[in-house]
C-alpha positions in Angstrom: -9.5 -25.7 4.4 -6.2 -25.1 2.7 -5.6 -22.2 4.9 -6.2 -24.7 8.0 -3.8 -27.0 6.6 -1.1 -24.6 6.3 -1.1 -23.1 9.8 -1.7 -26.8 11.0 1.8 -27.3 9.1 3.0 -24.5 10.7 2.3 -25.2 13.6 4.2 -28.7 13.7 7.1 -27.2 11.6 9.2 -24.2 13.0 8.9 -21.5 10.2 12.7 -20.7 8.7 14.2 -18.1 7.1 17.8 -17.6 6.8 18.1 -20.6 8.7 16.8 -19.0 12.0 12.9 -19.3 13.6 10.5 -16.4 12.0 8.3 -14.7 14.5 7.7 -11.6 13.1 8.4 -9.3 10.5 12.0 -8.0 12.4 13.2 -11.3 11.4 13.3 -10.0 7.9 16.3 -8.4 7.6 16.6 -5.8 5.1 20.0 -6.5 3.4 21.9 -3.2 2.0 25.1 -3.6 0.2 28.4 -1.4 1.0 28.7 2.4 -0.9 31.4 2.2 -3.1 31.6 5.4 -3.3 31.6 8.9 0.2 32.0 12.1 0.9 32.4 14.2 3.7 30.0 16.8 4.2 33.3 19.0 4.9 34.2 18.9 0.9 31.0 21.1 0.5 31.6 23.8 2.5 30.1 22.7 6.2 31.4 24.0 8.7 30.6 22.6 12.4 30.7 25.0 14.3 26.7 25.5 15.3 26.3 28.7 14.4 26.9 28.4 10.5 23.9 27.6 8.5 24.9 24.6 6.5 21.8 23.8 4.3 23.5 24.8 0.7 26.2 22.0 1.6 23.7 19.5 2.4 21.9 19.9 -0.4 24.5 20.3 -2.7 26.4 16.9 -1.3 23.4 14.8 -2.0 22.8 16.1 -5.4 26.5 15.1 -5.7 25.8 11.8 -4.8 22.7 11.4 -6.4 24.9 10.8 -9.8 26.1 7.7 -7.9 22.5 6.0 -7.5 23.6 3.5 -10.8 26.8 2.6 -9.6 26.0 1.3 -5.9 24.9 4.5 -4.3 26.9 6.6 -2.0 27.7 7.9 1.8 27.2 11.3 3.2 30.0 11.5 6.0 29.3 13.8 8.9 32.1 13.7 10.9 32.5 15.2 14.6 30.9 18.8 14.9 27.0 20.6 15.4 26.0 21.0 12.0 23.3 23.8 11.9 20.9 23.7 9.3 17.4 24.0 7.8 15.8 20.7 5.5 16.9 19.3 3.0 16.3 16.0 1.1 17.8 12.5 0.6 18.1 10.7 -2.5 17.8 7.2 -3.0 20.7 4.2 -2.5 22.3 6.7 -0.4 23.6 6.3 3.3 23.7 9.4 5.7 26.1 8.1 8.1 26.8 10.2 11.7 29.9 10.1 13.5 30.1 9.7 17.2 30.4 13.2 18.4 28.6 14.2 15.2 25.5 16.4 16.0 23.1 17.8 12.9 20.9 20.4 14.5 17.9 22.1 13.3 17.6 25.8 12.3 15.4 27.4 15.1 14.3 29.7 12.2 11.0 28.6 10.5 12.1 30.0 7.1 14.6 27.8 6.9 12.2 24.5 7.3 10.1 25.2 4.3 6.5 25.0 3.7 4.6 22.1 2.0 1.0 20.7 1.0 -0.6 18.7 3.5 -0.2 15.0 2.7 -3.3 13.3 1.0 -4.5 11.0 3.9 -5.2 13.7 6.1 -5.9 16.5 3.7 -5.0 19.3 6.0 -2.1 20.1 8.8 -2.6 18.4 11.9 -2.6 20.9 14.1 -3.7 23.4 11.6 -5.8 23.9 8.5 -3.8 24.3 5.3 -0.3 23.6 5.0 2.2 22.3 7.2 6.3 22.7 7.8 8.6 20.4 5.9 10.3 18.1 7.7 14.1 18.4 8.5 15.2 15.4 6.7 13.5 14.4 4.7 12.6 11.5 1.6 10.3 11.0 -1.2 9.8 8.4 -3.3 12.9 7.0 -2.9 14.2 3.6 -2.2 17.3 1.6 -0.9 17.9 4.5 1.7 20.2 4.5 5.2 20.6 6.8 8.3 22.8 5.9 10.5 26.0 6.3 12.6 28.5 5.5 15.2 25.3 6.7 17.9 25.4 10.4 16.2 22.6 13.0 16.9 20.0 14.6 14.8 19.0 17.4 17.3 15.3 19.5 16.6 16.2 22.1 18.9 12.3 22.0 19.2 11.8 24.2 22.2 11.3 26.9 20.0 8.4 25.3 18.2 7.0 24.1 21.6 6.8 27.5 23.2 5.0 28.3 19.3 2.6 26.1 19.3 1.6 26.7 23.4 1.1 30.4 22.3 -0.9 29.1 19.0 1.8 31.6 17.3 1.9 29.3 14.8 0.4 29.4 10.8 1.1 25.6 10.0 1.3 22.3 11.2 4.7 21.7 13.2 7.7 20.0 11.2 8.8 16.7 12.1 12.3 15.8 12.0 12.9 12.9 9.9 9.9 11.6 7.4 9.9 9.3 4.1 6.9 9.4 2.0 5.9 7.0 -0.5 9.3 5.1 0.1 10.9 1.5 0.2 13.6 -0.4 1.9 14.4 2.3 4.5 16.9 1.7 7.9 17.0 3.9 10.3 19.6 2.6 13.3 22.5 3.5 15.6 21.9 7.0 16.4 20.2 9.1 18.7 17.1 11.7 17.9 16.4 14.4 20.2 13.8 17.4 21.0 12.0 16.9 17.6 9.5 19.9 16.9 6.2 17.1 16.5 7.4 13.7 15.4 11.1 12.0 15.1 10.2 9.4 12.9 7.2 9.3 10.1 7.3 6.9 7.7 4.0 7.0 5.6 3.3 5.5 2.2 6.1 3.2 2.7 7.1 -0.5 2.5 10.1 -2.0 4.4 11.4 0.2 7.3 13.3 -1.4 9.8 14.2 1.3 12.8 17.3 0.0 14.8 19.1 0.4 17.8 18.4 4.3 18.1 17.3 6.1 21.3 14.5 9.4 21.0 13.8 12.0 23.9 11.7 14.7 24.8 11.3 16.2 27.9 8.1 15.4 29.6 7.1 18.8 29.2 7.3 18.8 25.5 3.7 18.9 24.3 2.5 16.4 21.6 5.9 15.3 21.2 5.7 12.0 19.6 8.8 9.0 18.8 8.0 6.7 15.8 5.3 7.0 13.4 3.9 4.3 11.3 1.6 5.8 9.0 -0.3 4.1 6.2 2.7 1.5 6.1 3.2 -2.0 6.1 6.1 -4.4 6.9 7.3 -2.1 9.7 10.1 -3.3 12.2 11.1 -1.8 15.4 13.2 -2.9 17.6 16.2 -2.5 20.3 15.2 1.3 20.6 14.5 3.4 23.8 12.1 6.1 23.5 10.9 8.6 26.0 8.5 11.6 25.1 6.1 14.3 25.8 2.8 12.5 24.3 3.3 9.0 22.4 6.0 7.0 22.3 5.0 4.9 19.2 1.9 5.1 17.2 0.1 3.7 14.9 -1.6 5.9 12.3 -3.3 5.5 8.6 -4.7 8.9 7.7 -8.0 11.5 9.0 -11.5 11.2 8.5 -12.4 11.0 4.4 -9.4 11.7 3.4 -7.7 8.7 4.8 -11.1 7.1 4.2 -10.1 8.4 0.1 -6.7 7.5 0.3 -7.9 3.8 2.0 -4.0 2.5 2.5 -3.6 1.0 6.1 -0.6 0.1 8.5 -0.1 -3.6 8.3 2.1 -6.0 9.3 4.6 -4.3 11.8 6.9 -5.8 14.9 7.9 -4.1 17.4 10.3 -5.8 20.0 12.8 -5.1 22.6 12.2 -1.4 23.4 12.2 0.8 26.3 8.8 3.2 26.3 7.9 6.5 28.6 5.4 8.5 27.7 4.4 11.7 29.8 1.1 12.8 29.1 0.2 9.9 26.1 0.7 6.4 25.8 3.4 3.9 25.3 1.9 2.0 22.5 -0.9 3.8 20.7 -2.9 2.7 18.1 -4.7 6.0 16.4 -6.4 8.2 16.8 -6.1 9.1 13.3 -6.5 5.5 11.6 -9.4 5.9 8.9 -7.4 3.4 7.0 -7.3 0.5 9.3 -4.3 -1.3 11.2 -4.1 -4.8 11.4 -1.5 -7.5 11.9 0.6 -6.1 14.8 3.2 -8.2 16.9 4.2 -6.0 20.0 6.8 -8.0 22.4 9.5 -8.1 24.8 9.1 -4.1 26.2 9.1 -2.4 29.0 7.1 0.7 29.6 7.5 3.1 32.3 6.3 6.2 33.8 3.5 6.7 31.4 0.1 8.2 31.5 -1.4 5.0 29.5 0.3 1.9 28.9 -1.7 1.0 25.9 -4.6 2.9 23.9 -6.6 2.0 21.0 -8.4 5.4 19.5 -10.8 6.3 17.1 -13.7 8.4 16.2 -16.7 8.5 14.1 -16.4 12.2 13.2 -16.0 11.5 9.1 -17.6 13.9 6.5 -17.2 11.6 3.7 -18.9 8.3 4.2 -21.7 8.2 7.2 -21.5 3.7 6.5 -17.5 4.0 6.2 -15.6 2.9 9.3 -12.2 2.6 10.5 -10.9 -1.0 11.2 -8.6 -2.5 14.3 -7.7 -5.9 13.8 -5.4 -8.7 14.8 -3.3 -7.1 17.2 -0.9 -9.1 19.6 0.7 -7.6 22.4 2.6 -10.3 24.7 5.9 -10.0 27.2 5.4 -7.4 28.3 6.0 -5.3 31.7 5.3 -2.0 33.2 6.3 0.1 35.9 4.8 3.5 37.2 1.4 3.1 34.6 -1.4 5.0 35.3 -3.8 3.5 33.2 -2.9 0.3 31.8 -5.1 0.2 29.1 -7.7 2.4 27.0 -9.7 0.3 24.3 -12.3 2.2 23.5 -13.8 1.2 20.1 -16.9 2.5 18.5 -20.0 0.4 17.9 -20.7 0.6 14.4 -16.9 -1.3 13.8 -15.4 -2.4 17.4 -11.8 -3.7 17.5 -11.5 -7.3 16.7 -8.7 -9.9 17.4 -7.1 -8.5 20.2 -4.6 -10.7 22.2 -2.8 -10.3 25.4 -0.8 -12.7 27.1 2.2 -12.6 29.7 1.2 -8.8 30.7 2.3 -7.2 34.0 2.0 -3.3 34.8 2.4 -2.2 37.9 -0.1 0.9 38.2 0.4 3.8 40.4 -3.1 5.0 40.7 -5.7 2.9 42.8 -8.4 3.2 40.2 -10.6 0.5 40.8 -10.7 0.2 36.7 -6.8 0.6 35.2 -8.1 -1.3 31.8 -11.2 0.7 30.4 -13.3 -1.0 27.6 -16.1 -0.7 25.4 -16.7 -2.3 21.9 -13.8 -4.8 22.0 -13.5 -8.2 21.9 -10.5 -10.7 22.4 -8.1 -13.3 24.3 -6.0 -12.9 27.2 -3.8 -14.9 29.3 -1.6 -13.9 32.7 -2.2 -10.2 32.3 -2.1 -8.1 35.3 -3.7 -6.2 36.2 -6.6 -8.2 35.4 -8.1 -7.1 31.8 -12.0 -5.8 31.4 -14.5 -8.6 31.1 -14.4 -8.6 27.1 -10.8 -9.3 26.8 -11.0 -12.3 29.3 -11.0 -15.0 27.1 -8.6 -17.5 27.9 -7.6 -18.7 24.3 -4.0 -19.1 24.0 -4.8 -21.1 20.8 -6.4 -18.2 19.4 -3.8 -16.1 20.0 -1.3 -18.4 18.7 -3.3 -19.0 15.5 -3.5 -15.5 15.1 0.1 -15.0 15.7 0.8 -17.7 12.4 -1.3 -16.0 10.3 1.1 -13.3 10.7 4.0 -15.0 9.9 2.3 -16.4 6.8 1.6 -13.6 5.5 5.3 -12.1 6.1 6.2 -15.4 4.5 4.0 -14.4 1.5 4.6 -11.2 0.9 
């Protein structure tokens, strides 16, 4: 009852904060105070010129500034120039800040990514038993962290590791190119990410990540290429970004089989708003498949998805080793505004009996398919609301409860407001 009366207050009184309307969790602006203190990555030796490596500097600058973290942090400055080099690791209440014209490329030779343990919610590589490649920039445990730029590039150079992984010459898992693990209060806005390895952006194990105003490709012919990441996060914001790759454009994750099942941390409360999707072979928005620790509470609005294989896809399996009653949960997810051009399959929602998605709302949908299949949504153990989608959604998403939907929706921004 007191529940009722709170989102029947809501309701009737426009939920503030900062003095504007709340609808999501992008309305909570992550506030991060000026570096007193930067350096240019010059002082330490770089030299930008894309041929010399430039690892030492790198990590030699951010131990630098890592004596700074007490005193209001720091700025890595990378001014104009390709700046090769291998990974290397940030360090909290620091800024990495690109200049326009600023380019930091990745080492095309393996042995300068690194190898590391696979992380806990999955329990092996990806791609491959055992270990996997360490990311190009990376961050762990860390908090109060910024990349970003006057629209500078961090470049993968991951053709290499394409044509690697097509020839399965590889040993491990492919790199990524930026991932935080187990971190807080990360930004990641105003610059451009390009031909990453596997992912561009993983966040997993982390809390407050707003990803800004930055643009991601990958040719279409990149396989399994992949934009943003949410993995086994919450309070997730995305938004004012353009993203075009090989396989997904965002998706949702929360760990493999009993091991995500083990590590049982989900991906909750995310926005995503105002972005430009393409995906080649995968799908715009995808929502798995590796999610054997749930995602629920998803606001999805105002984008525009083109020339993709599947607009929108909800995966998941029952393949799990470690608990034959354990089951992944889908829940409360609210897609709305949203529009499509060149879609194959508009939607792929295809849930599992034993724990079927849940929740699912739709409203103000148009996607202009380019196949003539008879069925462009494709359904089975779903249930929901919808309201002026197009094409029309399967039978069990054709409720026509904006109140639901709406309800739903203010239970989300309650429990931003909470939290």
């Amino acid at each position: 009852m007191a529940v009722a009366l709170l989102l029947l207050w809501a309701l009737c009184n426009a939920i503030r904060v900062n003095g504007e309307e709340s609808n999501g969790q992008c309305d909570h602006k992550l506030k991060f105070n000026p570096r007193p203190h930067s350096v240019s990555i010059q002082e330490f030796g770089a030299i930008g010129d894309g041929k010399t490596l430039n690892t030492i500097a790198f990590r030699n600058a951010i131990f630098y500034l890592k004596s700074f973290a007490d005193k209001g942090g720091a700025q890595l400055y990378v001014p104009p120039g390709q700046w090769l080099t291998g990974s290397f690791n940030l360090t909290s209440h620091l800024t990495l800040f690109l200049e326009k014209d600023a380019i930091i490329l990745g080492s095309q030779d393996p042995s300068h990514w690194g190898i590391v343990e696979p992380l806990p919610s999955y329990g092996r590589g990806i791609e491959l038993p055992g270990r996997r490649y360490r990311s190009l920039v990376n961050g762990y445990m860390l908090r109060d962290v910024v990349i970003t730029g006057d629209n500078g590039t961090i470049d993968g150079q991951g053709s290499v590791w394409w044509e690697w992984f097509t020839s399965h010459s590889l040993n491990y898992t492919r790199p990524h190119l930026v991932e935080f693990v187990s971190s807080e209060y990360v930004l990641v806005s105003n610059i451009s990410l390009l031909n990453a390895p596997a992912y561009n952006i993983h966040p997993v194990y982390c809390s407050n990540v707003h990803i800004h105003n930055i643009s991601v490709y990958a040719p279409p012919e990149s396989p399994y290429t992949v934009g943003i990441v949410p993995d086994s996060s919450d309070n997730i914001c995305i938004e004012d970004c353009n993203i075009s790759m090989g396989h997904d454009a965002i998706a949702f994750k929360s760990g493999w089989d009993e091991y995500g099942i083990a590590y049982g941390r989900p991906t909750t409360i995310a926005h995503v708003r105002r972005v430009d999707l393409r995906s080649s072979t995968g799908s715009s928005l995808a929502f798995g498949s590796e999610m054997s620790g749930g995602i629920s509470d998803i606001l999805v609005e105002e984008v525009h998805l083109y020339d993709s294989l599947t607009g929108i896809e909800f995966r998941t399996t029952t393949d799990d080793k470690f608990d034959p009653d354990a089951f992944p949960v889908l829940e409360k997810i609210t897609l709305q505004n949203i529009i499509g051009t060149n879609i194959t399959i508009a939607g792929n929602f295809k849930g599992i009996e034993e724990s079927p998605f849940t929740f699912i709302c739709l409203s103000n949908i148009s996607l202009s398919i380019n196949s003539t299949s008879l069925s462009p949504w494709q359904c089975s153990y779903v249930s929901g609301f919808s309201e002026s989608v197009f094409p029309e959604p399967c039978p069990e998403l054709m409720n026509s409860s904006t109140s639901s939907c709406g309800i739903l929706m203010l239970e989300l921004q309650f429990y931003n407001i909470i939290l």
